[in-house]
C-alpha positions as CSV (number, residue, x, y, z in Angstrom):
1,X,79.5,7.1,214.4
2,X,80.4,9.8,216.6
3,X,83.0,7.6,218.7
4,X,86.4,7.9,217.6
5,X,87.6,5.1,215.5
6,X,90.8,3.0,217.0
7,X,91.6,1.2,213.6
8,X,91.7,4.3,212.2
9,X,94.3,6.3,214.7
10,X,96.1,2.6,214.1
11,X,96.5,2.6,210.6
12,X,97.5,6.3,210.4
13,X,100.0,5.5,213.1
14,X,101.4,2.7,211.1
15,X,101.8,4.6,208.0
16,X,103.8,7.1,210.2
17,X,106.4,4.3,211.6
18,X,106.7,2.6,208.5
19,X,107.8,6.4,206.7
20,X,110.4,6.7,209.5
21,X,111.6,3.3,209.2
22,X,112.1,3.8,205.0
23,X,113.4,7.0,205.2
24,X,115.7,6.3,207.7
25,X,117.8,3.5,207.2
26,X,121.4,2.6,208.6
27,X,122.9,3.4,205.5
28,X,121.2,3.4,201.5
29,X,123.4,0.7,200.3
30,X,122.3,-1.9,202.8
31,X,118.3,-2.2,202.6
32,X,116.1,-5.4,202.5
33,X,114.3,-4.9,199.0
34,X,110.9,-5.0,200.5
35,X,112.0,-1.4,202.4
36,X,113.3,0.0,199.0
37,X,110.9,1.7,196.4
38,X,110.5,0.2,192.8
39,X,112.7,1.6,190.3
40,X,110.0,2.9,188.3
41,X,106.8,0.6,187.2
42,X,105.9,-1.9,189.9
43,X,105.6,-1.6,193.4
44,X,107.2,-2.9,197.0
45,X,105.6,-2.6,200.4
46,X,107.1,0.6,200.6
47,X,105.4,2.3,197.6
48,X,102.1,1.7,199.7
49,X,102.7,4.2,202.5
50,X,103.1,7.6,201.1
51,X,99.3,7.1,199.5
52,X,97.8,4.9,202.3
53,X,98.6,8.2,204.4
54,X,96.7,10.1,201.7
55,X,93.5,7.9,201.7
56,X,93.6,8.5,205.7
57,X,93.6,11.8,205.4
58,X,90.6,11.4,203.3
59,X,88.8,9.5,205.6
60,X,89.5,12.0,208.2
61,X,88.6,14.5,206.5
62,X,85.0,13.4,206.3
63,X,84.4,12.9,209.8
64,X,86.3,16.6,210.4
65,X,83.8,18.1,208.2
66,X,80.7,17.0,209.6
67,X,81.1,20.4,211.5
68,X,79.9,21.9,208.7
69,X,78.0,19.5,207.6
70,X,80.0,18.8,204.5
71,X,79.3,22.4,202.7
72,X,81.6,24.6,201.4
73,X,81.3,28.1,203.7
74,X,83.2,30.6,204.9
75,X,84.3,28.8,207.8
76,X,85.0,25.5,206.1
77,X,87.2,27.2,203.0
78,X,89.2,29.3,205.5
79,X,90.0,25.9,207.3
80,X,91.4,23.9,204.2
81,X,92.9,27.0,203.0
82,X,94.8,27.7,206.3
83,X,96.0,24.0,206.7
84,X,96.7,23.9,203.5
85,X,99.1,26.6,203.5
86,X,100.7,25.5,207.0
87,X,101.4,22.0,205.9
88,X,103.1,23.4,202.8
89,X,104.9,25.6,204.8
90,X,106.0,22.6,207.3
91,X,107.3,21.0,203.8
92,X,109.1,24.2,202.8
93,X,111.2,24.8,206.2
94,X,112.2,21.3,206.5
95,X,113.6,21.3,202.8
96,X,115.6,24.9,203.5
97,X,116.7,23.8,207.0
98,X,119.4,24.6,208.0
99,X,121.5,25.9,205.2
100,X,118.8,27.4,202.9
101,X,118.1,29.9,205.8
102,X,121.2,30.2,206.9
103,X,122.4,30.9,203.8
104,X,120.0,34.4,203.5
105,X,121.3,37.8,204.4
106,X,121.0,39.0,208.2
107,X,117.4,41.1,207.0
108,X,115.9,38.1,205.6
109,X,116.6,36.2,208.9
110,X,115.0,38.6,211.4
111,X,112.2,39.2,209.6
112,X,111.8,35.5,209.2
113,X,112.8,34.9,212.7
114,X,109.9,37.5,213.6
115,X,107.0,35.5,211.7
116,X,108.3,32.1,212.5
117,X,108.1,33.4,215.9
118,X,104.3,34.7,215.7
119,X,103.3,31.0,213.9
120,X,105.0,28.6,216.2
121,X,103.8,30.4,219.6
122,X,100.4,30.8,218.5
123,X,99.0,28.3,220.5
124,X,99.9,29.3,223.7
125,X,98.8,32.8,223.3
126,X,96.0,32.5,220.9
127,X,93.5,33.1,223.6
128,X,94.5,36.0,224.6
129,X,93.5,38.2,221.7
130,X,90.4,38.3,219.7
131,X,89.4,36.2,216.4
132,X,89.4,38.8,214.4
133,X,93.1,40.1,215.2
134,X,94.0,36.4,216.1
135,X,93.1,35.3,212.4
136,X,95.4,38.2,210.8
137,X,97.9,37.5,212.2
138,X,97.9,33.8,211.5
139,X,97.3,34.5,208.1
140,X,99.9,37.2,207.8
141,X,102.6,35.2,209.2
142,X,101.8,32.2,206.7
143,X,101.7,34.4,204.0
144,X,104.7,36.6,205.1
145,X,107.0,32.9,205.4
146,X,106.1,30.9,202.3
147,X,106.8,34.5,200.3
148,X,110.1,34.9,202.0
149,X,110.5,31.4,200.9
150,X,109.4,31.7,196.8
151,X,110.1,35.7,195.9
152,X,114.1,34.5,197.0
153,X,114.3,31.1,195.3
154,X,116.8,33.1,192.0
155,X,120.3,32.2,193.0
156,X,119.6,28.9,195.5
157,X,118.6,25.1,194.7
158,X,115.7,25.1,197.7
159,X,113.3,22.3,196.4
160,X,110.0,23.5,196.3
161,X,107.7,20.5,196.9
162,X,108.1,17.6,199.0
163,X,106.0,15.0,200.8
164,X,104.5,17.3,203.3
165,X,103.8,19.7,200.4
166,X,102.1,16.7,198.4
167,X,99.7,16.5,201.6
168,X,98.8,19.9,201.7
169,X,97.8,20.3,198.0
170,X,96.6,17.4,197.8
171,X,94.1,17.6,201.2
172,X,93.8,21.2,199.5
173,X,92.3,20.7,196.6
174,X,90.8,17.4,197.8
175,X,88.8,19.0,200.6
176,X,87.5,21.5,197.9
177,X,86.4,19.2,195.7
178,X,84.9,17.0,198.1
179,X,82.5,19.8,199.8
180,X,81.5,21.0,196.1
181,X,80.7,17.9,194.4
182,X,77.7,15.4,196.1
183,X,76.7,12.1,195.4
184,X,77.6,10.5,191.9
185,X,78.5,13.8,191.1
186,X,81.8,13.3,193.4
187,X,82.0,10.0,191.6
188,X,82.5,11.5,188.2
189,X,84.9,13.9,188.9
190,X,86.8,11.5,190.4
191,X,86.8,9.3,187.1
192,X,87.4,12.6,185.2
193,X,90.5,13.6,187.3
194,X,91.6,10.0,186.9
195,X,90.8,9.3,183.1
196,X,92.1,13.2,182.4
197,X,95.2,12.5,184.1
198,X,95.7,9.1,181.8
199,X,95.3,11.0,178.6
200,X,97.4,14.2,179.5
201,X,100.1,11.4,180.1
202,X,100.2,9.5,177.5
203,X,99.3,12.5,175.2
204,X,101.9,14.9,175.7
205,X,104.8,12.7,176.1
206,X,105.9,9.1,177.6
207,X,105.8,7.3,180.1
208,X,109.7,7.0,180.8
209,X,111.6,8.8,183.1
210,X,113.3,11.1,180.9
211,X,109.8,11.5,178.9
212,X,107.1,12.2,180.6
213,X,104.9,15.1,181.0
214,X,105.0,15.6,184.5
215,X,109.3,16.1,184.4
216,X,108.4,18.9,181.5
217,X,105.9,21.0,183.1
218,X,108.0,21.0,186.5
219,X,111.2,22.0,184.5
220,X,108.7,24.9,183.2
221,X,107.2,26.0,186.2
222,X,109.9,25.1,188.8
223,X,112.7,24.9,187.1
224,X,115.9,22.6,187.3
225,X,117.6,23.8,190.6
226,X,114.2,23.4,192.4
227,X,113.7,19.6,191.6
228,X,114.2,16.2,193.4
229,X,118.0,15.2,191.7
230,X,117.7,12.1,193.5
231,X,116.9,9.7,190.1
232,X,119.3,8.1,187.5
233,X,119.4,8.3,183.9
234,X,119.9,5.7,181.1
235,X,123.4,7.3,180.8
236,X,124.0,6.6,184.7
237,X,123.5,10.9,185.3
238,X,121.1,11.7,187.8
239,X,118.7,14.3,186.6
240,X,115.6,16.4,187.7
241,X,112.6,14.7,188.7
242,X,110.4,14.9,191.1
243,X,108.1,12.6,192.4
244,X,106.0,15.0,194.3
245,X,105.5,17.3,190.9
246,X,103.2,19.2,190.4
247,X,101.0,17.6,187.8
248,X,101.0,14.4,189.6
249,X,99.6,15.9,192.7
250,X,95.9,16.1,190.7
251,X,95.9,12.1,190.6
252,X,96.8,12.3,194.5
253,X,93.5,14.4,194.9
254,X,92.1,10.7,194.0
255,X,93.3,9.2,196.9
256,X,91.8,11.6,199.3
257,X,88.4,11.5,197.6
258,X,88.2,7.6,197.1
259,X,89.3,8.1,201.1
260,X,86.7,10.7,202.0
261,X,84.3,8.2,199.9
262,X,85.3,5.6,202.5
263,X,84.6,7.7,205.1
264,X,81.4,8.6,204.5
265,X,80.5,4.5,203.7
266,X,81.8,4.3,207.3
267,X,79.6,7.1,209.2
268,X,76.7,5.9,207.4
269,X,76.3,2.4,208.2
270,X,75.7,2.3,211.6
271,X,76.4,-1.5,212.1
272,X,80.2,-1.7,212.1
273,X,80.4,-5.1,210.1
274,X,78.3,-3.6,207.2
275,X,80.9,-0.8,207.2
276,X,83.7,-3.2,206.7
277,X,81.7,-5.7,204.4
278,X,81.3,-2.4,202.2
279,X,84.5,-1.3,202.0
280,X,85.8,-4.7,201.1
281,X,83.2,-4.9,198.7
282,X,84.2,-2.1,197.3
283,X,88.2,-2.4,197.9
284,X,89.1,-5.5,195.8
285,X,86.7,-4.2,192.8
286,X,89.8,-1.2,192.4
287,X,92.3,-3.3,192.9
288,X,91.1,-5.5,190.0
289,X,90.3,-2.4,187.7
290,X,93.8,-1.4,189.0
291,X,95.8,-4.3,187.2
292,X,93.2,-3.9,184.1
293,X,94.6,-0.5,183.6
294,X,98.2,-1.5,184.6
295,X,99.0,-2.7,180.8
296,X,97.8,0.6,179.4
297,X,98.7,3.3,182.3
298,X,101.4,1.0,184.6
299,X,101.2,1.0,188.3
300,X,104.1,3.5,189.1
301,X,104.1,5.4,192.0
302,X,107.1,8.2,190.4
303,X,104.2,9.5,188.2
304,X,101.2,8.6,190.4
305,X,99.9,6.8,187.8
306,X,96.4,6.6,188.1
307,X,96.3,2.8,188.2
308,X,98.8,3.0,191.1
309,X,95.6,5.4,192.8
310,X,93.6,2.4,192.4
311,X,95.5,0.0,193.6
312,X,96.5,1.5,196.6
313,X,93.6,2.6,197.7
314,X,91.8,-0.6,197.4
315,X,94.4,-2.1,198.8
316,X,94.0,0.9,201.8
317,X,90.3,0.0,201.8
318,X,90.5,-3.6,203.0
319,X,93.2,-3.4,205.2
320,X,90.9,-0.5,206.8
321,X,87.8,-2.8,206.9
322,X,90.2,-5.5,208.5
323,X,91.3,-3.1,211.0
324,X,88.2,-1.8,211.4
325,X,86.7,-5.6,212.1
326,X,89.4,-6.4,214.8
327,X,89.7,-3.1,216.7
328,X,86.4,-1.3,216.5
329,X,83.9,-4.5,216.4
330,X,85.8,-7.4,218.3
331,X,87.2,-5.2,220.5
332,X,90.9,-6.3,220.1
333,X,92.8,-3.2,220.0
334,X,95.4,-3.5,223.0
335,X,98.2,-4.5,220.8
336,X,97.5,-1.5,218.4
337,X,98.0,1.1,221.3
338,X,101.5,1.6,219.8
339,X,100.5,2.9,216.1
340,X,97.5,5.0,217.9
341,X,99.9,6.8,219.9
342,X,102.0,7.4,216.7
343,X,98.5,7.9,215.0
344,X,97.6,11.1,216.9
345,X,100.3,13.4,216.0
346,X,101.2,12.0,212.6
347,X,102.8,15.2,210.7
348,X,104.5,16.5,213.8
349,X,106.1,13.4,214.5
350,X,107.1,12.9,210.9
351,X,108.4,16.9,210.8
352,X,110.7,15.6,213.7
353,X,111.9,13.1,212.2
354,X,113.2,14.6,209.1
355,X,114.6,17.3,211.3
356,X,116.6,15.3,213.7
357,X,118.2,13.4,210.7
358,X,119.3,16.7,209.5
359,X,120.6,17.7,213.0
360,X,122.6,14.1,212.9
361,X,123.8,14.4,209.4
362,X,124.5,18.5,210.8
363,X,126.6,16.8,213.7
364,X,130.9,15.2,213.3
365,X,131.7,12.4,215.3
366,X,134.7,10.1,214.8
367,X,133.7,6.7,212.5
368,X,134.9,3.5,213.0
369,X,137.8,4.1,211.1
370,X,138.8,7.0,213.4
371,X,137.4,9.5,210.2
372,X,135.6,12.3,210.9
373,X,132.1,11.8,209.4
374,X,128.5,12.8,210.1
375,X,126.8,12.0,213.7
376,X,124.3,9.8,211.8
377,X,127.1,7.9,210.1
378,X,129.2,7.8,213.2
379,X,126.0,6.2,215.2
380,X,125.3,3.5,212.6
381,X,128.9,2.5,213.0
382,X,129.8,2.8,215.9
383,X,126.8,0.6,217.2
384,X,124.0,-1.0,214.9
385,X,126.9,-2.3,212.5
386,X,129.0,-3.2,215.7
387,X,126.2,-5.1,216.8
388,X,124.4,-6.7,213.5
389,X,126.9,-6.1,211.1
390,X,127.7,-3.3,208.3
391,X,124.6,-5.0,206.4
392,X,120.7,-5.6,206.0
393,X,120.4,-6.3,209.6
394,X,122.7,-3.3,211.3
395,X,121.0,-0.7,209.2
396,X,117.3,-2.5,209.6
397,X,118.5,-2.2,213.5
398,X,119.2,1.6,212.9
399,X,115.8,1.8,211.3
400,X,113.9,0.8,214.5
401,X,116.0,2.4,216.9
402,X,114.9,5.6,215.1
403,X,111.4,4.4,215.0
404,X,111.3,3.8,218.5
405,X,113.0,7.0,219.8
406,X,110.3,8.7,217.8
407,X,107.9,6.8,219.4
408,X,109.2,7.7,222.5
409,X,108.6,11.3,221.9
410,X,104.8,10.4,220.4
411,X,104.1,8.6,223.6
412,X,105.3,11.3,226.1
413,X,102.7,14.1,224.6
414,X,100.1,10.9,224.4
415,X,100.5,10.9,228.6
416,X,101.0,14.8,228.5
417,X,97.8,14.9,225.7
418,X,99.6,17.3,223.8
419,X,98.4,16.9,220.1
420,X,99.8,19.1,217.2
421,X,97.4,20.4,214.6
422,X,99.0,21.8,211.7
């Protein structure tokens, strides 16, 4: 299968609207309880997205590396290296912007100003100079901007990881193991990283918020000021936690390999309905293993609990094959042109979106009340609750209108066929 799969642009795009519309809502204390994550063991619709993403990027990957003919060269390792580090770096800017850099002293800011420069134009001038030179400086300028970022963390609270940051490590270290390991072999170090995870887990601590491993070797390694504060406490405190850690990034890894797994199930049957009667053959067969484990390792998405893998990537695995049935062997894929167009430039669409939020929160407008508050505030008042109601519906209304201005911009470089590779 050399042709370019619909269902797949489709359900990457999908993933990408549904992260906009959680992430953005009209305001956190009115939100339908399917768009809310769980509080800690379980899951909701939303839990699903964040590693849905992460299997497609598995699946990607496969079909991407066919160029090199799945080995681990020169070539291939500079690749995964280089988008590795310019996804992370994508995570890093859009956590410091705008006051961690503003925040740095005038020095700091040119020199950052210089290299940002030299990444982002890249593109436009790239063929101008040779590899060789072209490569340096690509490299340089990564380097030179995630070190500006990490050798002048003492004194601030920039977080270090973050979903974008997840994705790179994870398609990192992923892509790695994937190229190294063949066959069963890629099989068992899956199980290993898996199992491994389980018993670090349960071995070195708990399973509670306030317990487990992964919170203690972040505090070590990152420290307090340079964690997610965003959960609470037994006591009603919030505290440091992060749910993009760093140890729970090596269960992650699973969900690009069971993906990348998937993807090579898809190149090699050549018939399009054994394809999707093998990933759902294989798909519900996780899920069940899944809710086996959940009594012993609970499905938890916080910890990336290595049932929660499972689960969600069976669960990615037959809504693929169904995709996969309706767009790419009945033909039916009209309706889906929306979520392709979102589908083809995923992380820079995403990027936007978190940045545009900031720009709004960055923003004072009047509120309905005639008080000064943010522009995002002062839009969610001032028209989706105006219209729906300061409740569910106004700030699901919100939600979509965001959505849908995104799209907006997705659909213009569609026509234009502009597409951002990170």
């Amino acid at each position: 299968m050399t042709k370019r799969l619909t269902a797949l642009d489709a359900f990457r795009g999908m993933t990408i609207a549904l992260m906009i519309l959680v992430n953005t809502p009209g305001t956190w204390n009115h939100v339908f309880p399917p768009l809310r994550h769980a509080l800690w063991d379980g899951w909701t619709p939303t839990d699903l997205v964040f590693p849905f993403f992460l299997f497609i990027v598995g699946v990607s990957m496969y079909f991407s590396f066919k160029r090199y003919n799945h080995e681990l060269t020169n070539r291939s390792a500079e690749k995964i290296l280089k988008r590795t580090a310019a996804i992370f770096l994508v995570g890093l800017l859009l956590n410091a912007f705008p006051h961690k850099i503003a925040e740095h002293h005038i020095a700091w800011k040119v020199v950052f100003g210089i290299f940002l420069t030299i990444w982002l134009t890249m593109p436009w001038w790239k063929d101008k100079v040779t590899a060789g030179l072209l490569r340096n400086l690509e490299w340089l300028s990564l380097v030179m901007l995630i070190g500006l970022f990490l050798f002048t963390l003492q004194g601030n609270e920039l977080r270090i990881l973050g979903v974008l940051q997840r994705i790179a490590l994870a398609f990192g270290i992923g892509a790695f193991v994937c190229l190294l390991f063949k066959g069963k072999a890629l099989i068992y170090a899956l199980v290993a990283i898996l199992v491994g995870y389980w018993l670090i887990m349960i071995g070195f601590g708990d399973l509670t918020l306030e317990g487990n491993f992964q919170r203690v070797v972040d505090l070590a390694v990152l420290g307090d000021s340079h964690m997610y504060h965003g959960y609470v406490d037994k006591t009603g405190n919030n505290i440091a936690f992060d749910p993009e850690g760093l140890l729970s990034t090596l269960p992650s890894v699973g969900n690009v390999i069971i993906g990348f797994l998937s993807g090579k199930l898809i190149s090699d049957n050549k018939n399009k309905k054994d394809a999707v009667f093998q990933l759902m053959l294989y798909g519900f067969p996780l899920m069940l293993l899944a809710y086996l484990w959940h009594p012993f390792f609970p499905i938890n998405k916080p910890i990336w609990s290595s049932s929660y893998v499972l689960h969600t990537c069976g669960l990615g695995m037959i809504i693929l094959a169904f995709s996969l049935y309706i767009m790419d062997v009945k033909g039916r894929s009209k309706w889906a042109q929306p979520f392709v167009v979102f589908g083809l430039n995923p992380l820079f669409i995403y990027a936007l979106s978190s940045i545009s939020v900031k720009i709004l929160f960055w923003i004072k407008t009047t509120g309905k009340g005639g008080e000064v508050v943010s522009g995002y505030k002062g839009l969610y008042e001032n028209v989706f609750a105006a219209i729906a109601g300061n409740n569910e519906w106004g700030s699901f209304l919100f939600a979509l209108f965001y959505v849908f201005m995104h799209w907006v911009v997705a659909y213009f470089m569609y026509q234009k066929k502009i597409f951002v590779k990170v």
